[in-house]
GUGUVO-160083 format. One line per 10 residues: number of its first residue (from 1); their letters; for each residue x, y, z of N, C-alpha, C. Coordinates in nm, 4 decimals, padded with zeros to 6 digits, always signed. Example, Ala and Ser with C-alpha at 12.3 -4.5 7.8 and 13.67 -1.06 7.14 Angstrom:
# residues 2
1	as	+01.3190/-00.5690/+00.7800/+01.2300/-00.4500/+00.7800/+01.3200/-00.3300/+00.7800; +01.2850/-00.2250/+00.7080/+01.3670/-00.1060/+00.7140/+01.2900/+00.0030/+00.7870
//
This chain:
# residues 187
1	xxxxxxxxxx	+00.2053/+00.6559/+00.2760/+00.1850/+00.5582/+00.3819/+00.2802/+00.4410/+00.3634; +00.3495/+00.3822/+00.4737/+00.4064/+00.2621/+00.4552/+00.3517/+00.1508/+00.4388; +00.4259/+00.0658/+00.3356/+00.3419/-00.0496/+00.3418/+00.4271/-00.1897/+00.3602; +00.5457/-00.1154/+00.3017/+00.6655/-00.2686/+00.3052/+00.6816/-00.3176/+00.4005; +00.7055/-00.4375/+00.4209/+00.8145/-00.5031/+00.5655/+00.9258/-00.4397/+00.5718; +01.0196/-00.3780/+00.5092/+01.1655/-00.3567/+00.5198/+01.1812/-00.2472/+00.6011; +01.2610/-00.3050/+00.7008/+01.2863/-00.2054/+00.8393/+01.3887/-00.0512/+00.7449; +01.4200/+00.0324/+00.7933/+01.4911/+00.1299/+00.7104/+01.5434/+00.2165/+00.8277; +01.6385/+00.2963/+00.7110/+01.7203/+00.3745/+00.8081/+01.7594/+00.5442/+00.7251; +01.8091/+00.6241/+00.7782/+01.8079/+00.7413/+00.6780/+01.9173/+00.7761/+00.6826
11	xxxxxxxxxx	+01.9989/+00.8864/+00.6272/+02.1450/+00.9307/+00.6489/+02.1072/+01.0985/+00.5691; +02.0756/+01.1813/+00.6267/+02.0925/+01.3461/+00.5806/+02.2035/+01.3973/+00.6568; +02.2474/+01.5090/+00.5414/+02.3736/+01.6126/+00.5907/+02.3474/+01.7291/+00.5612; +02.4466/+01.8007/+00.6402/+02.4664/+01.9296/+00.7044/+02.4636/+01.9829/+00.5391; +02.5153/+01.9259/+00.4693/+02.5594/+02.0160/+00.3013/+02.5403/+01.9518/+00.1981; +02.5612/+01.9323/+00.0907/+02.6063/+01.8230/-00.0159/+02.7607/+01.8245/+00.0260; +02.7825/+01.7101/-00.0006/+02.9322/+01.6771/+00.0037/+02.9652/+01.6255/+00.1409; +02.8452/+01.5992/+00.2343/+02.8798/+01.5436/+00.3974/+02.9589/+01.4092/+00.3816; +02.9319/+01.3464/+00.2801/+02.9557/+01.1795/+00.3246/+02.8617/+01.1338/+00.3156; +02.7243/+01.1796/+00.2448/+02.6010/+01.0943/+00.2538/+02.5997/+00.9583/+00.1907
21	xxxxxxxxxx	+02.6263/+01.0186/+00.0432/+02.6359/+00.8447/+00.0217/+02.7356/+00.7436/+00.0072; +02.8284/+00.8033/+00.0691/+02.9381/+00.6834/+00.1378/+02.9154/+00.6196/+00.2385; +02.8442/+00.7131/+00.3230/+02.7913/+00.6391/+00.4421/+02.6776/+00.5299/+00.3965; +02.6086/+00.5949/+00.3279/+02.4739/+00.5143/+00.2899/+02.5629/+00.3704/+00.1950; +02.6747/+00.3967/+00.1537/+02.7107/+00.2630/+00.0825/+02.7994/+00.1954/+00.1926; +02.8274/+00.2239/+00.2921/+02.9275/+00.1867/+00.3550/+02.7600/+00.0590/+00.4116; +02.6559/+00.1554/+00.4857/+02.5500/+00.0869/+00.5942/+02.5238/+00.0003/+00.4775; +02.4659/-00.0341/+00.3255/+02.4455/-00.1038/+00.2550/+02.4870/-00.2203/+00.2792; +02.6581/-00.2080/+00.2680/+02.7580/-00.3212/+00.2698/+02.7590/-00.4274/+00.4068; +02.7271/-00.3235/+00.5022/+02.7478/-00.3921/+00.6426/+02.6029/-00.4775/+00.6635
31	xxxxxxxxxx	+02.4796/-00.4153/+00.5995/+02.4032/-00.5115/+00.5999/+02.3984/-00.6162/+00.5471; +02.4454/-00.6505/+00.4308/+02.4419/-00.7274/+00.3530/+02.5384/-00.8125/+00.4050; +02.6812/-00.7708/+00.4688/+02.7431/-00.8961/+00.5108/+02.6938/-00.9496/+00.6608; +02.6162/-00.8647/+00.7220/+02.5317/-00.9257/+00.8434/+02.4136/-00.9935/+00.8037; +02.3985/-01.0887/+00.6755/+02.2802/-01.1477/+00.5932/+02.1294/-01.0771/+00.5496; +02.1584/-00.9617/+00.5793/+02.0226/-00.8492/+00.5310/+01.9983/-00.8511/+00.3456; +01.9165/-00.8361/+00.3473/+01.8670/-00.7704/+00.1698/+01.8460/-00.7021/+00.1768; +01.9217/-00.5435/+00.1003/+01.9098/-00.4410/+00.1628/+01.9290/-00.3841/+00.0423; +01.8399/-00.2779/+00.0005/+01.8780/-00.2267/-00.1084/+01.8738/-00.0575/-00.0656; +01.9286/+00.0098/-00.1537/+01.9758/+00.1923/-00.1212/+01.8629/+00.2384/-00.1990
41	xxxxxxxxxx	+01.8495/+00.3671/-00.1728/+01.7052/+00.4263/-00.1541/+01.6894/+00.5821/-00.1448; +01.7191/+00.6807/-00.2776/+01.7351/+00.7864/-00.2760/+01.6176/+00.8646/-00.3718; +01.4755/+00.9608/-00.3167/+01.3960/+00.9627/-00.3835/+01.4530/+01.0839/-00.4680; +01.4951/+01.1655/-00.4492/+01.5323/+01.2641/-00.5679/+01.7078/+01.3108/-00.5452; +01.7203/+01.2730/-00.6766/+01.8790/+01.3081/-00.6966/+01.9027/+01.3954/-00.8108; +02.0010/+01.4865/-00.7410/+02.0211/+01.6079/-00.8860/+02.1323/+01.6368/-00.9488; +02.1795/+01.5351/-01.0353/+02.3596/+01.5054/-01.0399/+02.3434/+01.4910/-01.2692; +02.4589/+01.5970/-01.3015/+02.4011/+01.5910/-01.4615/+02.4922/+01.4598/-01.4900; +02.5709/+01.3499/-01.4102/+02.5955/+01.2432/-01.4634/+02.4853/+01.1119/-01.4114; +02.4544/+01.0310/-01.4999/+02.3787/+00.9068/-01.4519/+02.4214/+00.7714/-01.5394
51	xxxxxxxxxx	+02.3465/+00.7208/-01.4913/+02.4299/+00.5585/-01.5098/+02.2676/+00.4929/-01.6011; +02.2750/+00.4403/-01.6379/+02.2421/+00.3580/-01.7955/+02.2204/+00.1939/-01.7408; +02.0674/+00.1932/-01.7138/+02.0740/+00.0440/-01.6417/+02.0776/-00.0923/-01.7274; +02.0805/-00.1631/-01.7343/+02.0678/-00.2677/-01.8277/+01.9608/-00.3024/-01.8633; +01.8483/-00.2136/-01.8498/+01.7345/-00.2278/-01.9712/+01.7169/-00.0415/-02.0372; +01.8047/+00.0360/-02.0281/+01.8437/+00.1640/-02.0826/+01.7875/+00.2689/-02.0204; +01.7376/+00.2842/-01.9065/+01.6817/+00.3596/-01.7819/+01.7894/+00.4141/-01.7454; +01.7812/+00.5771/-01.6920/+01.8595/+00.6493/-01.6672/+01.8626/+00.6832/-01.4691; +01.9081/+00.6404/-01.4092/+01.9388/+00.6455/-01.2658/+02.0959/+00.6908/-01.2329; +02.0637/+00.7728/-01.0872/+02.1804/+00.8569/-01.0068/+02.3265/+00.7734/-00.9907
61	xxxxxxxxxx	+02.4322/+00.7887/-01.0428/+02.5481/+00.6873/-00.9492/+02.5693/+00.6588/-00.8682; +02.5338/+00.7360/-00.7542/+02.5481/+00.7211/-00.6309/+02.4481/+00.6099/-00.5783; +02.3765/+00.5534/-00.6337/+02.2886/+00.4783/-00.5775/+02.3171/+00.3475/-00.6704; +02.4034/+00.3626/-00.7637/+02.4309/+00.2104/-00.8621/+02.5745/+00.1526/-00.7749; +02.6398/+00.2909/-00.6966/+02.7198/+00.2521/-00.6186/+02.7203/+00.1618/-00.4852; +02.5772/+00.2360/-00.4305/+02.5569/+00.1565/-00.3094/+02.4537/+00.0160/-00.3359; +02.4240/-00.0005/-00.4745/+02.3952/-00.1289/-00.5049/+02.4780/-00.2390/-00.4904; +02.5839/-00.1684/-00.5727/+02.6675/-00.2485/-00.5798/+02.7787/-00.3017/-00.4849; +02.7081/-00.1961/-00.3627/+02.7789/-00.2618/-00.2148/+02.7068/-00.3487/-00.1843; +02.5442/-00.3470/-00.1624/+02.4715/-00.4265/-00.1678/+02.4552/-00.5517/-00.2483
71	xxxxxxxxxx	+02.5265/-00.5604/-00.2891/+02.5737/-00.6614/-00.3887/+02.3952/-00.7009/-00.4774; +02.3698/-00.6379/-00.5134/+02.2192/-00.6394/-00.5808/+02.2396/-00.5366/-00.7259; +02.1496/-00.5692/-00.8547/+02.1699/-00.4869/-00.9779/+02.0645/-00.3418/-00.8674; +02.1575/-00.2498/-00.9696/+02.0943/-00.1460/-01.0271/+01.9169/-00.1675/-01.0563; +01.8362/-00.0538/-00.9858/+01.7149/-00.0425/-01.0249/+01.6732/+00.1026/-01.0105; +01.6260/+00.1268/-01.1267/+01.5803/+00.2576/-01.1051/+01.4671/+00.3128/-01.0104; +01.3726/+00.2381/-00.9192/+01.2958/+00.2530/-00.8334/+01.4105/+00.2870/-00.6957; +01.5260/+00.2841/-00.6712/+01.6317/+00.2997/-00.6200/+01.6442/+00.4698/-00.6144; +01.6340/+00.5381/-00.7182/+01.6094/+00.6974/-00.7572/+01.5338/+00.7282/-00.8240; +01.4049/+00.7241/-00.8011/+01.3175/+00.6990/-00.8486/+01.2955/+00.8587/-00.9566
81	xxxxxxxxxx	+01.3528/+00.9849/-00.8489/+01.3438/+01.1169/-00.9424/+01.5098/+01.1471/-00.9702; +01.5339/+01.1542/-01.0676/+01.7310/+01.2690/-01.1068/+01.6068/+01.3254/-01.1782; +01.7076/+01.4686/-01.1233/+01.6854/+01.6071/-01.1793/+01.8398/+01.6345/-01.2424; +01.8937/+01.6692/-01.3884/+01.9660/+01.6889/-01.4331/+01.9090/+01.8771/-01.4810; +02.0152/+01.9593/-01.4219/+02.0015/+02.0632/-01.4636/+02.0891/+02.1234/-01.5865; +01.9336/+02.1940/-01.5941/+01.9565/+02.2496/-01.7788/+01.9827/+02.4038/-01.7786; +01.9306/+02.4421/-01.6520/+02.0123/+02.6167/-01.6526/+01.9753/+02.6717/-01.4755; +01.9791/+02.8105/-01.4871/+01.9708/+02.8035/-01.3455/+01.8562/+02.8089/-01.2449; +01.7182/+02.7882/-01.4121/+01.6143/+02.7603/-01.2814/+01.5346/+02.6611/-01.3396; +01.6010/+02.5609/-01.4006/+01.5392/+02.4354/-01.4761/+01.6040/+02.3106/-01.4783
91	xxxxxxxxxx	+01.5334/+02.2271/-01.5165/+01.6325/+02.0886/-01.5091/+01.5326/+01.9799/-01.5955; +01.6038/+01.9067/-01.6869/+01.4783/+01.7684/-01.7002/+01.5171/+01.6530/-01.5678; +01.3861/+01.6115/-01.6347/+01.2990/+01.5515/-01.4940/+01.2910/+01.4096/-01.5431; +01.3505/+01.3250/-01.4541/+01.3800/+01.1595/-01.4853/+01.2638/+01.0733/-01.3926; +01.1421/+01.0374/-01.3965/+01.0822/+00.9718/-01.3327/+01.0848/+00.8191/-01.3817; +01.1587/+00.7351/-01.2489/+01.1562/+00.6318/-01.2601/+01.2508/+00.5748/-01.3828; +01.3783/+00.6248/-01.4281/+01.4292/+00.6397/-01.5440/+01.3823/+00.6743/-01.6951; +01.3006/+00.7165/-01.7245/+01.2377/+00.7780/-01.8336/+01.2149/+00.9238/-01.8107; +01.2160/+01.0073/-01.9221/+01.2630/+01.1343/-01.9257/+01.0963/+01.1891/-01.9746; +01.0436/+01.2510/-01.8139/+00.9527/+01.3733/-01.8504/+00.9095/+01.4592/-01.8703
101	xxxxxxxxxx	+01.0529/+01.5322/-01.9218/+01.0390/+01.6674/-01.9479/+01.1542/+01.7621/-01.9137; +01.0919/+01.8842/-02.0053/+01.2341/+02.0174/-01.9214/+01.1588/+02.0511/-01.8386; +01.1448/+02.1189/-01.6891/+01.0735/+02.2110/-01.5921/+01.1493/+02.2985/-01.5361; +01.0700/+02.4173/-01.5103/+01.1381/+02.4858/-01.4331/+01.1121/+02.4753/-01.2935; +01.1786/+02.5200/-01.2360/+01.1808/+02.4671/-01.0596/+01.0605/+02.4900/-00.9860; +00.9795/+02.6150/-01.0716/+00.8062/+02.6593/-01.0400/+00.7158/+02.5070/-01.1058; +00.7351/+02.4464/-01.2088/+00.6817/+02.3789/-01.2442/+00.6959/+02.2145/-01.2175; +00.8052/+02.2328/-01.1096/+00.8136/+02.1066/-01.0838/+00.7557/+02.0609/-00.9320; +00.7747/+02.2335/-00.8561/+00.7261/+02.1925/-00.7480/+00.5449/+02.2124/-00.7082; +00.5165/+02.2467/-00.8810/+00.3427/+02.2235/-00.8789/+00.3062/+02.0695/-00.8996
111	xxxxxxxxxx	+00.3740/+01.9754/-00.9436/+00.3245/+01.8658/-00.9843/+00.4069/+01.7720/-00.8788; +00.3799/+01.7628/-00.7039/+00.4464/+01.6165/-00.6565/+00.4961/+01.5418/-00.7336; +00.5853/+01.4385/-00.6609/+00.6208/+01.3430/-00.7607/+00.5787/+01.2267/-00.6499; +00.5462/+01.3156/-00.5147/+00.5500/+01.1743/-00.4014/+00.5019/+01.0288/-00.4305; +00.3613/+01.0383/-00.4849/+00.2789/+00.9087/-00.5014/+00.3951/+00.8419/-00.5850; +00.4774/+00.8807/-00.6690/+00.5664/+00.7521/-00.7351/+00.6846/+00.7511/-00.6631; +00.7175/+00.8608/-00.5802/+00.8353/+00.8029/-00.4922/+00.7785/+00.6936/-00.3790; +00.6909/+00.7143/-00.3413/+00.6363/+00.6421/-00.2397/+00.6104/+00.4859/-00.2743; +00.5447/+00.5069/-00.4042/+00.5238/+00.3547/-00.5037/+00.6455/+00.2460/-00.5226; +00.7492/+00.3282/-00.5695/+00.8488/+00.3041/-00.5499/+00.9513/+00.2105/-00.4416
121	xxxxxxxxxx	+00.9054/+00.3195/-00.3227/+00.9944/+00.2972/-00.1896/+00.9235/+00.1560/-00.1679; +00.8209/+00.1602/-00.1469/+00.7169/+00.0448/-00.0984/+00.7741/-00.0555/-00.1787; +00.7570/-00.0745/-00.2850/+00.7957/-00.2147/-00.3494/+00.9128/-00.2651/-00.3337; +01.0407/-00.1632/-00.3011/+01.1672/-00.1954/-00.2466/+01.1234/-00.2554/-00.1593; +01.0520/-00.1957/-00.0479/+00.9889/-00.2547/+00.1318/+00.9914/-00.3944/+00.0632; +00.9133/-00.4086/+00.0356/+00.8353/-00.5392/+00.0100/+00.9257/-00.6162/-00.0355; +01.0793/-00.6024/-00.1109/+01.1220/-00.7356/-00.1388/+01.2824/-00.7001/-00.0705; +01.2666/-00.6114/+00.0438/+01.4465/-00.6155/+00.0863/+01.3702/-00.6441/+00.2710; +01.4698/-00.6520/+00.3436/+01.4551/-00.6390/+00.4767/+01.5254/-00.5196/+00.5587; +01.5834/-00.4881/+00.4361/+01.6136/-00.3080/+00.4830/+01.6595/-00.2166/+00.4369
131	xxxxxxxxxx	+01.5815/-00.0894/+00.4352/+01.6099/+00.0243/+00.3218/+01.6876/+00.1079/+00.3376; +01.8596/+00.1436/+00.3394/+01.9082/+00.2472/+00.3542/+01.9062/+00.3604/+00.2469; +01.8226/+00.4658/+00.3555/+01.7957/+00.6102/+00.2527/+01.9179/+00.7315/+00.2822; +01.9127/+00.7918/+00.1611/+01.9926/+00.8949/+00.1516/+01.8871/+01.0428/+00.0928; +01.9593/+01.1186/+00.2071/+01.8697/+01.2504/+00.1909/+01.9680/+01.3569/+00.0693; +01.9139/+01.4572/+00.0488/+02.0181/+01.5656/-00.0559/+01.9894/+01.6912/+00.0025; +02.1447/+01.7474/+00.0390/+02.1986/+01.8464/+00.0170/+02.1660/+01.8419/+00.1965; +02.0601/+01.9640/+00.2408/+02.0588/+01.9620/+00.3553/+01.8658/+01.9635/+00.4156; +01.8564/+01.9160/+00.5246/+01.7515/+01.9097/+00.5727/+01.7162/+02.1025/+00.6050; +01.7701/+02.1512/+00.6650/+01.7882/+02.3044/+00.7314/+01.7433/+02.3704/+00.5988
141	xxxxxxxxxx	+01.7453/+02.3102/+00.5215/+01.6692/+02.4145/+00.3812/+01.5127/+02.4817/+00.3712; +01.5217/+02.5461/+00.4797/+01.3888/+02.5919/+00.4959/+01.2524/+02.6626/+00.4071; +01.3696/+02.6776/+00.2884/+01.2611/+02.7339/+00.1769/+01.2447/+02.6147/+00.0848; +01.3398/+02.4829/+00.0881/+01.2411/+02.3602/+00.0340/+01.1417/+02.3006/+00.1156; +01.1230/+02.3033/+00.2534/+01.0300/+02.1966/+00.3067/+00.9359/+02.2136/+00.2799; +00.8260/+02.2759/+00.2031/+00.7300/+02.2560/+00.2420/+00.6543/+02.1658/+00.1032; +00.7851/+02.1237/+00.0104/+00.7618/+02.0309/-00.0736/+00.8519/+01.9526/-00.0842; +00.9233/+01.9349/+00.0379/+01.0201/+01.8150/+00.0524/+01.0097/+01.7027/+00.0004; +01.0432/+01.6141/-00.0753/+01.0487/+01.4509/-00.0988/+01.1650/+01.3908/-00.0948; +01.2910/+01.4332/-00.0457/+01.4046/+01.4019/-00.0563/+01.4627/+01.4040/+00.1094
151	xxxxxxxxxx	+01.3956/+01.4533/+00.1803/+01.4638/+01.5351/+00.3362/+01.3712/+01.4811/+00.4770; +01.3869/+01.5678/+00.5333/+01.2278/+01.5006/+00.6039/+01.0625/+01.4311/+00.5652; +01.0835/+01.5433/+00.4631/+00.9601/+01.4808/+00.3818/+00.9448/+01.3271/+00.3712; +01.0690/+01.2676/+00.2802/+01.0938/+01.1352/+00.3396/+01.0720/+01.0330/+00.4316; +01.2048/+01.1242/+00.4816/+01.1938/+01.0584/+00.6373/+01.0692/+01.0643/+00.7254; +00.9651/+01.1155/+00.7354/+00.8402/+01.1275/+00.7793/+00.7548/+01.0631/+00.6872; +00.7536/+01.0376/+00.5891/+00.6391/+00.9187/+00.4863/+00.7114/+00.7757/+00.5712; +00.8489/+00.7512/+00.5348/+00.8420/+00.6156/+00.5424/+00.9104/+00.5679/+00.6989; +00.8911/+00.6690/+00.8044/+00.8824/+00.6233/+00.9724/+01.0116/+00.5966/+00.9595; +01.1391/+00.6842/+00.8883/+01.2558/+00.6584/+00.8965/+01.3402/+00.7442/+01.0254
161	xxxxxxxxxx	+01.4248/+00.6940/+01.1256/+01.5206/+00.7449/+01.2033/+01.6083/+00.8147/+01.1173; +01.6603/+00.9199/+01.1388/+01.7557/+00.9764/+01.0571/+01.9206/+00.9804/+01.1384; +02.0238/+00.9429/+01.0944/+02.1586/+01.0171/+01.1137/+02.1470/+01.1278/+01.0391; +02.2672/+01.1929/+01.1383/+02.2709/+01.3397/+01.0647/+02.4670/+01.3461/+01.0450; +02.4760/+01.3880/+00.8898/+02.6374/+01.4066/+00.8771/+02.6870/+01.5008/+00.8388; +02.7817/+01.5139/+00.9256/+02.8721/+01.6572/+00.8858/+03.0423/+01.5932/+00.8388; +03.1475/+01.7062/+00.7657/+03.2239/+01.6886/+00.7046/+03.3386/+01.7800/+00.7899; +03.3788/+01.7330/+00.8670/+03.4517/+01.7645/+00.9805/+03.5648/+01.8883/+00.8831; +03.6124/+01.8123/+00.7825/+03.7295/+01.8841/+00.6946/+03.7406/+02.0165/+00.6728; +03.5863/+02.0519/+00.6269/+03.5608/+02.1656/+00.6186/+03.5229/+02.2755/+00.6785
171	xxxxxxxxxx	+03.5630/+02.2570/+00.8244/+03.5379/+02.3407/+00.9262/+03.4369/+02.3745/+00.9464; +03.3709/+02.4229/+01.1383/+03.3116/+02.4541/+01.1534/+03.1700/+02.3378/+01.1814; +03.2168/+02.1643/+01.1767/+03.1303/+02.1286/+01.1481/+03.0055/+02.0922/+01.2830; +03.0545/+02.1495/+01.4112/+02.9520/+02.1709/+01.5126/+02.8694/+02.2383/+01.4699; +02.9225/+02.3676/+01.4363/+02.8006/+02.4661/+01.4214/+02.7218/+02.4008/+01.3412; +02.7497/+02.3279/+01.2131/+02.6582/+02.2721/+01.0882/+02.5695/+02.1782/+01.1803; +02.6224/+02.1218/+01.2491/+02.5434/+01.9949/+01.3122/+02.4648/+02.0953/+01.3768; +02.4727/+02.1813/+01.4623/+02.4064/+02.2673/+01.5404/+02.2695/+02.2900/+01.4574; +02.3072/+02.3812/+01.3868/+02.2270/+02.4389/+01.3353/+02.1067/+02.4027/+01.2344; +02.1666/+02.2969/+01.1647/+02.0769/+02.2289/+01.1016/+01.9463/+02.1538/+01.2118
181	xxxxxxx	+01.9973/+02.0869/+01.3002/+01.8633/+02.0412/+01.4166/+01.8088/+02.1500/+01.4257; +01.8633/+02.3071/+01.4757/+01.8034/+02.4149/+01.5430/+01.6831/+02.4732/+01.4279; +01.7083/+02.4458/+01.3236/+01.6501/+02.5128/+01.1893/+01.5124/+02.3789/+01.1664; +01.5173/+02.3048/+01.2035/+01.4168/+02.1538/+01.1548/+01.2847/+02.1838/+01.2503; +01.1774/+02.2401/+01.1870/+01.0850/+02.2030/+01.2815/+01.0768/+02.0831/+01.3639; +01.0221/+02.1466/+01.5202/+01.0046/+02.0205/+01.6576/+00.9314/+01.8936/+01.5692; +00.8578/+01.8837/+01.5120/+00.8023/+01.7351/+01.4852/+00.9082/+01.6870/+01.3754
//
């Protein structure tokens, strides 16, 4: 459930590699020089490099990046889950920068993580006036939704509008745009 004041916005793509969080650091920046407090906002990230906050919490780069467009520190409530993978059906599991474990991908999607992504998001609400979120990989992933926390899942907890991005470079990127809406359940 929402609870923050901070208006928000979303940015999912067609793939990994759309431009998500360039875009998401680019909208950071533009808020912040249009006088917003705006901090970036990615609930699960799955990248085996991370960044080392200044109290020794382990969080995604991509989101220390768009802090730092935001001209605001690094917080690990920012990524609240990295998944760093450990083989091809496991990964340890970073909640909130502290390390809970190895899981395998069966065991991670028995235990939500929502209530602390959500905990999370909210307390951002509460001290920015606007949350730019970044989704992973692709929404059209039809065999993750139905434990989404990163995708719609998201975007439907916290009443976020979504852009949708594609990577023109790599051809074909109508169809991606296409298809990904065509694949998203109507609600």
């Amino acid at each position: 459930a929402i609870v923050g004041k901070a208006k928000c916005i979303m940015v999912q793509g067609t793939m990994s590699g759309a431009g998500k969080s360039l875009l998401c650091a680019a909208l950071c920046r533009i808020f912040k020089q249009d006088g917003y407090k705006v901090a970036p906002f990615k609930s699960q990230n799955m990248a085996l490099n991370s960044y080392v906050t200044r109290n020794g919490m382990e969080m995604g780069r991509a989101q220390v990046m768009q802090a730092e467009a935001a001209g605001i520190e690094p917080d690990v409530r920012m990524n609240p889950v990295l998944l760093k993978p450990s083989s091809d059906i496991g990964s340890q599991v970073i909640v909130l920068g502290e390390v809970r474990g190895q899981m395998t991908a069966t065991e991670y999607y028995e235990n939500s993580l929502m209530p602390e992504v959500m905990k999370a998001y909210n307390e951002l609400a509460e001290e920015n006036d606007i949350i730019v979120i970044e989704g992973a990989g692709s929404p059209a992933e039809i065999n993750l939704r139905e434990n989404d926390i990163v995708n719609m899942g998201m975007a439907e907890a916290a009443g976020a509008p979504v852009l949708l991005a594609g990577d023109i470079d790599r051809g074909g990127v109508f169809a991606q745009l296409y298809g990904t809406v065509k694949l998203l359940t109507d609600d």
